[in-house]
FIKOLZA-1660 file (N, C-alpha, C; in steps of 0.1 Angstrom, whole numbers, plus 5000, padded with zeros to 4 digits):
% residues 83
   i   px   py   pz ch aa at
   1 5008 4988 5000  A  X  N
   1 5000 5000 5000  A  X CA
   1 5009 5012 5000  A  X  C
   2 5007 5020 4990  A  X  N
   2 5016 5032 4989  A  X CA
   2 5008 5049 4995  A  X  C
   3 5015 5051 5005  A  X  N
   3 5011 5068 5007  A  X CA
   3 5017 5079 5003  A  X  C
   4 5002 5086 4997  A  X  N
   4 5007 5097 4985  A  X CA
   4 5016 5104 4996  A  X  C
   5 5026 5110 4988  A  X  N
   5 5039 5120 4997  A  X CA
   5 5047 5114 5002  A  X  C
   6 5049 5100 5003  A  X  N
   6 5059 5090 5009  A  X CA
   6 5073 5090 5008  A  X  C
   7 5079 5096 5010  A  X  N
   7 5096 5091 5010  A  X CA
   7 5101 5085 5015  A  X  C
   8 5111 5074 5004  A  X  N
   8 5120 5064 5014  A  X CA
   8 5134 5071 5010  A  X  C
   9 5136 5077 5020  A  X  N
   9 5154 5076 5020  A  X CA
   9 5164 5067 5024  A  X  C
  10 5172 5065 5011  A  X  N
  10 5183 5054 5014  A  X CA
  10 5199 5065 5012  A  X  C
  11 5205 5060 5023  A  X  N
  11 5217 5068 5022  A  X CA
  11 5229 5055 5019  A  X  C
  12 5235 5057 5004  A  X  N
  12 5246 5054 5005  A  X CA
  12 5257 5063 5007  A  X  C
  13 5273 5058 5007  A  X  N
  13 5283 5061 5007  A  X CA
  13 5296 5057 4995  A  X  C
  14 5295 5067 4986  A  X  N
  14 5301 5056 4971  A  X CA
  14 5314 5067 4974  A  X  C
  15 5319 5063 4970  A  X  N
  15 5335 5075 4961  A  X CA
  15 5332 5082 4947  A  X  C
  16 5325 5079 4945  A  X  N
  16 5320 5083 4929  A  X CA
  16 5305 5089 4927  A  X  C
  17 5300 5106 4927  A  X  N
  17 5292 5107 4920  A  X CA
  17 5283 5102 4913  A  X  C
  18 5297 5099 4898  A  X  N
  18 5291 5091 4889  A  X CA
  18 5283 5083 4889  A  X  C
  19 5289 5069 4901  A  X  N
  19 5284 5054 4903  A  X CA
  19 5271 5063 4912  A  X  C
  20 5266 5071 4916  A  X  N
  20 5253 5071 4925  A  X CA
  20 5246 5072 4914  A  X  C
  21 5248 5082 4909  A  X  N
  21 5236 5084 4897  A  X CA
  21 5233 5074 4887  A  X  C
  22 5244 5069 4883  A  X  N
  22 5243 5059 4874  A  X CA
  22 5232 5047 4884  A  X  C
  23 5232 5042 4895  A  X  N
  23 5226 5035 4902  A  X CA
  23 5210 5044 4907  A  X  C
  24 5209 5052 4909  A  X  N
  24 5198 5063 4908  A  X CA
  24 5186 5060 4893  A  X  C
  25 5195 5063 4884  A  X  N
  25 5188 5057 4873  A  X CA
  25 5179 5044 4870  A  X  C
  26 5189 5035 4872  A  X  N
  26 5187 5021 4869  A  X CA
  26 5175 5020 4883  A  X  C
  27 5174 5026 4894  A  X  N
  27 5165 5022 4902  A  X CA
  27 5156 5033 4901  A  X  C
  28 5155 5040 4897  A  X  N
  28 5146 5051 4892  A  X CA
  28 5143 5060 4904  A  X  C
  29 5153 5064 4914  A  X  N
  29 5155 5073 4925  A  X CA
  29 5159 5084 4921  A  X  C
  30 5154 5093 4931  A  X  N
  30 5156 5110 4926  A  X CA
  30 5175 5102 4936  A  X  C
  31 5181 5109 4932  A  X  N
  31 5191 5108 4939  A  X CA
  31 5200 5120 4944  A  X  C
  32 5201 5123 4962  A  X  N
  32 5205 5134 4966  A  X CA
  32 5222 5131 4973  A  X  C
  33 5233 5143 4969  A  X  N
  33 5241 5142 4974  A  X CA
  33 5246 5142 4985  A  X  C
  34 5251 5139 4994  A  X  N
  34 5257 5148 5006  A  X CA
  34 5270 5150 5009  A  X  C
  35 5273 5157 5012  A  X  N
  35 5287 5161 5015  A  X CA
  35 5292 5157 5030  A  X  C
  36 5302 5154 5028  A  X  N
  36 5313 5148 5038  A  X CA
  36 5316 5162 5051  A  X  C
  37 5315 5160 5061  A  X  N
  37 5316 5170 5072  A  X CA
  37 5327 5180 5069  A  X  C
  38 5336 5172 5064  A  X  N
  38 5350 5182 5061  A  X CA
  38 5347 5193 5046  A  X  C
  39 5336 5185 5041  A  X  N
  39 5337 5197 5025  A  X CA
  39 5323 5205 5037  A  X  C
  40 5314 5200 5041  A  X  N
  40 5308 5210 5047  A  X CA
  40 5314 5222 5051  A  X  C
  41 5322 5222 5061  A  X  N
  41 5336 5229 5072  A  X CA
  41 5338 5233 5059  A  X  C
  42 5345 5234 5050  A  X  N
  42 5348 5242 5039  A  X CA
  42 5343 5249 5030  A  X  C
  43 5329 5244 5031  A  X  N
  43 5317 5249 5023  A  X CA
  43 5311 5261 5033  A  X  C
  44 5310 5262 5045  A  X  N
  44 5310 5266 5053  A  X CA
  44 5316 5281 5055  A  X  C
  45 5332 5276 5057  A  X  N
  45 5338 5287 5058  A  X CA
  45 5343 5297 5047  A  X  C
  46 5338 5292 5033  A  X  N
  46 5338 5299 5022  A  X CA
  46 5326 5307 5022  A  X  C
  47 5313 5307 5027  A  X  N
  47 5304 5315 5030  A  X CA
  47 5306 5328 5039  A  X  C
  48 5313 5321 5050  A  X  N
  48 5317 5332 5062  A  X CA
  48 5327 5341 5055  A  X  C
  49 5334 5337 5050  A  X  N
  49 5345 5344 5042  A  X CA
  49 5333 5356 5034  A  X  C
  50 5329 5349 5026  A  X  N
  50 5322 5359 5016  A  X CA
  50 5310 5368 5021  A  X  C
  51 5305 5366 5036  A  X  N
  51 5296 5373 5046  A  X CA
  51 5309 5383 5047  A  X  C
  52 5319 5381 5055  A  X  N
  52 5328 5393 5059  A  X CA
  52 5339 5400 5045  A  X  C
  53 5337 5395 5036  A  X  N
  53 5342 5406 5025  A  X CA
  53 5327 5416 5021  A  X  C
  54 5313 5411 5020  A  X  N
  54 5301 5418 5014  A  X CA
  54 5303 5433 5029  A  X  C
  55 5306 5423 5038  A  X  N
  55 5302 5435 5048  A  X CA
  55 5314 5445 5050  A  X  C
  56 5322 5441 5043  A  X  N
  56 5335 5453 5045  A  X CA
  56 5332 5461 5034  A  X  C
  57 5330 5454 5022  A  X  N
  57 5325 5464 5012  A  X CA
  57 5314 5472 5016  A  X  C
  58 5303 5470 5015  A  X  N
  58 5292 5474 5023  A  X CA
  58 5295 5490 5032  A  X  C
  59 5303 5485 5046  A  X  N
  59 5314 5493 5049  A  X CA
  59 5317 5506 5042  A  X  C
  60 5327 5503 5032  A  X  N
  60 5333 5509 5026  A  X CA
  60 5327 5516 5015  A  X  C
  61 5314 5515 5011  A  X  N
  61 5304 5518 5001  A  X CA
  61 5297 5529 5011  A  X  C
  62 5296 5526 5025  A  X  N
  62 5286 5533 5031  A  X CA
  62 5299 5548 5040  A  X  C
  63 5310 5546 5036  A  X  N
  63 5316 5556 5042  A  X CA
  63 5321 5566 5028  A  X  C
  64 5319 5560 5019  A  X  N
  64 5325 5567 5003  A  X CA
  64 5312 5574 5007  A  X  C
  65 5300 5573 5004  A  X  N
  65 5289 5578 5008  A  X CA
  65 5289 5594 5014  A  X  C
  66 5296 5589 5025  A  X  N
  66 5293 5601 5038  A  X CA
  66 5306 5612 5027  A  X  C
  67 5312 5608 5023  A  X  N
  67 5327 5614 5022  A  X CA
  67 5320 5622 5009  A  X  C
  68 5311 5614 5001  A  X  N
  68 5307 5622 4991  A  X CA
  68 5296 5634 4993  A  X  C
  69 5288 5630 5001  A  X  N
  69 5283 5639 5006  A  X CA
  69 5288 5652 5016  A  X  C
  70 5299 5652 5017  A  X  N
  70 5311 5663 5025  A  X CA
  70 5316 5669 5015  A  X  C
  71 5321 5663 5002  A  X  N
  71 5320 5672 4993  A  X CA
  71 5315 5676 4987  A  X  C
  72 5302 5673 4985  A  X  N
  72 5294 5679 4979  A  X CA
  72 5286 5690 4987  A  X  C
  73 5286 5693 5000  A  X  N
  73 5285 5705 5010  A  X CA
  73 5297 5716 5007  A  X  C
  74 5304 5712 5004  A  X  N
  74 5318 5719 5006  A  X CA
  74 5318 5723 4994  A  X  C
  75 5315 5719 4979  A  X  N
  75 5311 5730 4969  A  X CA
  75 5299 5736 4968  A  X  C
  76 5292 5734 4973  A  X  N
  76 5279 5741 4976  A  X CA
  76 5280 5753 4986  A  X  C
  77 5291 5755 4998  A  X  N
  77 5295 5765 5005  A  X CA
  77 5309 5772 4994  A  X  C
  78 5314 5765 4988  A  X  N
  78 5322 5772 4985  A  X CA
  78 5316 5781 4970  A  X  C
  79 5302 5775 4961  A  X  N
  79 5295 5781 4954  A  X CA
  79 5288 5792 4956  A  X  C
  80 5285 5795 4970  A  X  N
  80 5277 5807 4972  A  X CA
  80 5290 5819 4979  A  X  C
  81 5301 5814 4982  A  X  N
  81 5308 5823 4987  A  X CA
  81 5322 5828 4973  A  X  C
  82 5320 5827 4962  A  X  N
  82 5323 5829 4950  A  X CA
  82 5313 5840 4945  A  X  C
  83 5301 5837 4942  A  X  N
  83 5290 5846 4937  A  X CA
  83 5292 5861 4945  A  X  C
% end
């Protein structure tokens, strides 16, 4: 007796990609990857990495900002004291 929405998950452990899918097929499984704790940890800390470069830019986008807007005061005082 099958229930609609049913999932059977089977977890293997291959060395090869390849050989899952290729076995996926022939059993006609959606077939999901997972990654190894250590590519996690690396997958991981390539995120963190790329959180603290967006926010330094970010940063540095939001202080060009202020800096632009000082000069652009500073020719606007220095425009009416010309006239």
């Amino acid at each position: 007796m099958a229930i609609a929405g049913a999932h059977l998950i089977v977890i293997f452990k291959f060395k090869s990609s390849e050989h899952i899918k290729e076995i996926g097929k022939v059993l006609k499984l959606r077939v999901v990857l997972l990654q190894s704790f250590v590519e996690q940890e690396k997958i991981g800390s390539l995120f963190s990495l790329l959180d603290k470069t967006i926010a330094l830019h970010q940063r540095k986008l939001d202080l060009l900002k202020e800096q632009k807007k000082g000069f652009l005061q500073k020719i606007v005082c220095l425009g009416s004291i010309i006239r």
